[in-house]
C-alpha positions in Angstrom: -40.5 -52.9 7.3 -37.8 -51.7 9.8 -38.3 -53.3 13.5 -39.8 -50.9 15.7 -36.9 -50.3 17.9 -35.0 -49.0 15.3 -37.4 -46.7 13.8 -38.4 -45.2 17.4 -34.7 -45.0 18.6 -34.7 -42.6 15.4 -36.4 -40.3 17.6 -32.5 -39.7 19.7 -30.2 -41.6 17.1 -31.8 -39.3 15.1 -31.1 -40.7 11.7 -27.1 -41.0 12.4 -26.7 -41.8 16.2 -23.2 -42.2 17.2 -21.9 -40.3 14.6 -19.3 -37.5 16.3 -20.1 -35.3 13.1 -23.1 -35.8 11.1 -21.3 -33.6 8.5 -18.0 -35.6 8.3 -20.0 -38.6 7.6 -22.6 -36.9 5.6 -20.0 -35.7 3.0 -18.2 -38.9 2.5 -21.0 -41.1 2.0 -21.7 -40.4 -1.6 -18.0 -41.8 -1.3 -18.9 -44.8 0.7 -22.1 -45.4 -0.6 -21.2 -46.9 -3.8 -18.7 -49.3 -2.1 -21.9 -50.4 -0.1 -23.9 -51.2 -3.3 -21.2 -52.9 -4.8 -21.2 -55.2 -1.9 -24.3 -56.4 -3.5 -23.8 -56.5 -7.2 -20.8 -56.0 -9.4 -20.7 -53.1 -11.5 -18.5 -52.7 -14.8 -16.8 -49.2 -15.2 -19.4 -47.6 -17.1 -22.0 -48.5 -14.5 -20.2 -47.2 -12.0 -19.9 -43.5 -13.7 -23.5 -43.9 -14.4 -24.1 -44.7 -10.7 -21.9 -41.8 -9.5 -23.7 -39.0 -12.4 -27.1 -40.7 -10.1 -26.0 -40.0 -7.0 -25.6 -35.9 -7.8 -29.3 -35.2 -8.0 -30.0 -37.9 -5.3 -28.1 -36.1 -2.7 -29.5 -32.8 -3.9 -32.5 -33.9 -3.4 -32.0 -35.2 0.3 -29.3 -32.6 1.6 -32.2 -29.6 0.3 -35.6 -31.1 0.9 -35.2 -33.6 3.3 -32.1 -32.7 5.7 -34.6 -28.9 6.8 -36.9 -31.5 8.1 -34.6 -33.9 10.2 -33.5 -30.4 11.9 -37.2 -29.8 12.5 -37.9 -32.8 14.2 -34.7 -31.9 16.0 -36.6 -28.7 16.8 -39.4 -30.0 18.1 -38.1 -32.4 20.4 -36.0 -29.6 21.9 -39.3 -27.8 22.5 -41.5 -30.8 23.8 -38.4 -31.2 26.6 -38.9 -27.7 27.9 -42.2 -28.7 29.5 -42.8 -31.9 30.9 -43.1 -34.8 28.0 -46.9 -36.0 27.0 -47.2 -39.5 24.5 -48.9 -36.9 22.0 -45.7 -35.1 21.3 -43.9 -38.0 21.5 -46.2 -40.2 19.0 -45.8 -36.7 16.3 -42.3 -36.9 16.3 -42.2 -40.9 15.9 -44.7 -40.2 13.0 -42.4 -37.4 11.6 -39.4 -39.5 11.4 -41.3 -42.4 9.9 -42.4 -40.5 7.1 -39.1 -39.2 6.7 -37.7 -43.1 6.3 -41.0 -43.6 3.9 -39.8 -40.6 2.0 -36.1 -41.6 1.7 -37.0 -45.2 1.0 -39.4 -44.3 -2.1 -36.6 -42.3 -3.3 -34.2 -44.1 -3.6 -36.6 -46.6 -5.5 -37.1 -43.9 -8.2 -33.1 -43.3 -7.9 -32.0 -46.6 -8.3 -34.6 -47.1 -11.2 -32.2 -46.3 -14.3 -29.6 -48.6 -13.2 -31.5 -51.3 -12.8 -32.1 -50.7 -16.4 -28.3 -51.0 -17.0 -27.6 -54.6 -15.0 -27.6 -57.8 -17.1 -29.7 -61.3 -16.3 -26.5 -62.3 -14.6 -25.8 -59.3 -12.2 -29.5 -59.3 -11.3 -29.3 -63.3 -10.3 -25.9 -62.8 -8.3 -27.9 -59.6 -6.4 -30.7 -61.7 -5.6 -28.5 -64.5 -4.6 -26.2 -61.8 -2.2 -29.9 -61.0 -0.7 -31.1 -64.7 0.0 -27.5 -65.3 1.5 -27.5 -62.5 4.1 -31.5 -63.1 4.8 -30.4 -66.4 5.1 -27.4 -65.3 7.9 -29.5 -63.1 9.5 -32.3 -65.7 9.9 -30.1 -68.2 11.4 -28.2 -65.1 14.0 -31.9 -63.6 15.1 -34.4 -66.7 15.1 -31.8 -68.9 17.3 -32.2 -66.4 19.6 -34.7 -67.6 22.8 -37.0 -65.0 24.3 -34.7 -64.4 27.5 -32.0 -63.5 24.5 -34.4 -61.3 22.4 -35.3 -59.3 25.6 -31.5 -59.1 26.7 -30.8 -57.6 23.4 -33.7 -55.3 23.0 -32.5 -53.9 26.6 -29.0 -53.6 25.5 -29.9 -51.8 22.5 -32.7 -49.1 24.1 -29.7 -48.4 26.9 -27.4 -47.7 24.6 -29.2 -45.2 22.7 -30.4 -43.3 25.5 -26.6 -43.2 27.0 -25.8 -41.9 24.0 -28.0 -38.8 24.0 -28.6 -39.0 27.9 -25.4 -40.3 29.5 -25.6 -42.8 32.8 -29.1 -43.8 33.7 -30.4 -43.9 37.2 -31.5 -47.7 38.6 -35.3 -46.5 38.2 -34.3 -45.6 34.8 -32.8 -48.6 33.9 -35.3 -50.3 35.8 -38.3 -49.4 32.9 -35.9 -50.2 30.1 -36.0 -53.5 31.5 -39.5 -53.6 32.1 -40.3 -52.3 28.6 -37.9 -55.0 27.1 -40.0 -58.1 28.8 -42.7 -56.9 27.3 -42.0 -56.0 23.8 -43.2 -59.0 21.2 -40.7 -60.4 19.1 -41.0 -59.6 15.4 -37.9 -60.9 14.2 -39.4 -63.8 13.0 -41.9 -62.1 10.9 -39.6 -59.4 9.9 -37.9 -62.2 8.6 -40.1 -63.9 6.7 -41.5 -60.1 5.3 -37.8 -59.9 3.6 -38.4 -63.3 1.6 -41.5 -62.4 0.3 -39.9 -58.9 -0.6 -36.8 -60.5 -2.1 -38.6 -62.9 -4.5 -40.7 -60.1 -5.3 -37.8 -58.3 -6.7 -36.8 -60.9 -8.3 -39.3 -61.6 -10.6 -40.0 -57.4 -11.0 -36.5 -57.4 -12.4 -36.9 -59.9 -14.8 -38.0 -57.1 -17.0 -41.4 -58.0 -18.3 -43.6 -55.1 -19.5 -44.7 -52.5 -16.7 -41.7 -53.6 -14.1 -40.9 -49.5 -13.7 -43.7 -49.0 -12.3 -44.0 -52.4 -10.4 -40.7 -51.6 -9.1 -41.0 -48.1 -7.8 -44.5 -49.3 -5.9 -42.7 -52.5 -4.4 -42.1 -51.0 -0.8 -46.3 -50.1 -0.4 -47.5 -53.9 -0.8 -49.3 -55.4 1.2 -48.2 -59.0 0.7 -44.8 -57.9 1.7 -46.5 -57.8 5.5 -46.2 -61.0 7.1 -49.6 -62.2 9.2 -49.7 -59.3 12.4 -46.9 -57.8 11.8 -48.5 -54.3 11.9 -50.3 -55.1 14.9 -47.3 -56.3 16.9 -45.4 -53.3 15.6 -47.9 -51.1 16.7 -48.0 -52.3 20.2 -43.6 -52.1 20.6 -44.1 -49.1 19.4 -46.8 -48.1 22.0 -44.6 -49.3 24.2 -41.3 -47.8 23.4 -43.0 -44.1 23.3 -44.4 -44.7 26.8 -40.4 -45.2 27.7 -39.5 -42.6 26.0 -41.8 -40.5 28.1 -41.2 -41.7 31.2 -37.6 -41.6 30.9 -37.3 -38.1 29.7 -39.7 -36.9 32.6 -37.6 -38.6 34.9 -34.5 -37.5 33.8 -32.0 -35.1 36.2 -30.1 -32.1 35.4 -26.9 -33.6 34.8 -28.7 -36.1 31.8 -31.0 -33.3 30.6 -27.7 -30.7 29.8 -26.2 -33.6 27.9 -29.1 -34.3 26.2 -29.8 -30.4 24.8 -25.6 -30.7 23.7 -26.3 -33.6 21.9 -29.4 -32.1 20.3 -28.0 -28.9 19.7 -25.2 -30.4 17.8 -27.1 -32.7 15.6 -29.2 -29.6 14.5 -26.0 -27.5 13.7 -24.2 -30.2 12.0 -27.4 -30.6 9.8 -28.1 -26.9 9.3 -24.7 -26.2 8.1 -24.7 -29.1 5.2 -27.4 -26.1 3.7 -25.2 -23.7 4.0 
């Protein structure tokens, strides 16, 4: 349940937009990554070795299975920008990168599964707690938001992430990424109230009872967890944000289209040399 700007931007952020070096960053985040956790729970020494001996066959996994196909879709948008861009090849290579998140996010369900075993009654309550108080934050920062707001920051965010792979856009360009933000449907609301019902889910999954393994590792594919058209009004942004995508890759000059190959290019080396 990732908003649909996000997941499509994926599409140029690929996965770690911004990022100078995907390998620089790739190799210190099993540093940074328990720092991050522990943001949410506090961990005694001996779950933190535990945590660290997890995160070994985690990023084996992801740097050997997964990282191959990140360069693919890489691949294939380098291709689909040699001829002039069609929806269909942009719709496969949202698809690709959802199922990639799908992929990561189940993981790291299974991953995170044996130290869950490990927490006490109290940790789990002060975890839960940590994720009502920042649902709580975020609901107050997105939801006071009007629509003039909402559409100023989904504009904001789209031109940023094609700058970043694209450089300066032209007034036409810029021109659809205002268009496009008018008429994108808020979902912040509903996102929102999706991360409740997930959160209270966990909760009483990791009170323990008999079967919660299983519960757990199954928690991301409920249905319940989808607030009341959700999926349709995702569907439609992201309708929507592919049309963009299109049109502003089709329309894009010579000066943005050699930037954009660099920036490609060097995503796809940076991730084929972690395999090395």
């Amino acid at each position: 349940m990732k908003n649909t700007l996000k997941k499509t931007a994926l599409i140029l952020v690929l996965f770690l937009g911004g990022c100078s070096s995907i390998t620089f960053i790739y190799n210190q985040f099993d540093n940074l990554f328990p720092w991050y956790l522990e943001s949410y729970v506090d961990l005694d020494r001996d779950q933190k070795q535990y945590l660290d001996e997890l995160l070994t066959p985690f990023f084996q996994w992801h740097r050997v299975e997964e990282m191959p196909k990140y360069a693919q879709i890489i691949g294939s948008l380098e291709s689909a920008i040699d001829n002039e861009i069609d929806i269909e090849s942009i719709a496969l290579i949202t698809d690709n990168v959802e199922e990639s998140w799908f992929r990561l996010e189940d993981r790291m369900i299974v991953w995170i599964i044996p130290l869950s075993r490990e927490l006490s009654d109290e940790q789990i309550a002060k975890f839960i707690q940590v994720l009502r108080t920042k649902t709580t934050k975020s609901e107050k920062k997105l939801l006071l938001r009007n629509d003039q707001v909402y559409q100023s920051d989904s504009y904001k965010s789209i031109r940023k992430n094609l700058r970043r792979f694209m450089g300066s856009l032209t007034k036409d360009q810029l021109d659809l990424v205002k268009i496009t933000s008018k008429e994108m449907k808020r979902t912040d609301g509903e996102r929102i109230q999706s991360r409740k019902v997930f959160i209270e889910k966990l909760n009483l999954i990791l009170q323990k009872e008999q079967g919660w393994e299983e519960r757990l590792e199954k928690i991301t594919h409920s249905d319940e967890l989808v607030a009341e058209n959700y999926q349709s009004t995702y569907d439609f942004n992201t309708v929507l944000i592919q049309q963009l995508l299109v049109a502003i890759l089709n329309s894009r000059n010579d000066k943005q289209d050699k930037k954009l190959r660099t920036q490609l290019s060097r995503y796809k080396s940076d991730i084929n040399s972690l395999n090395k």
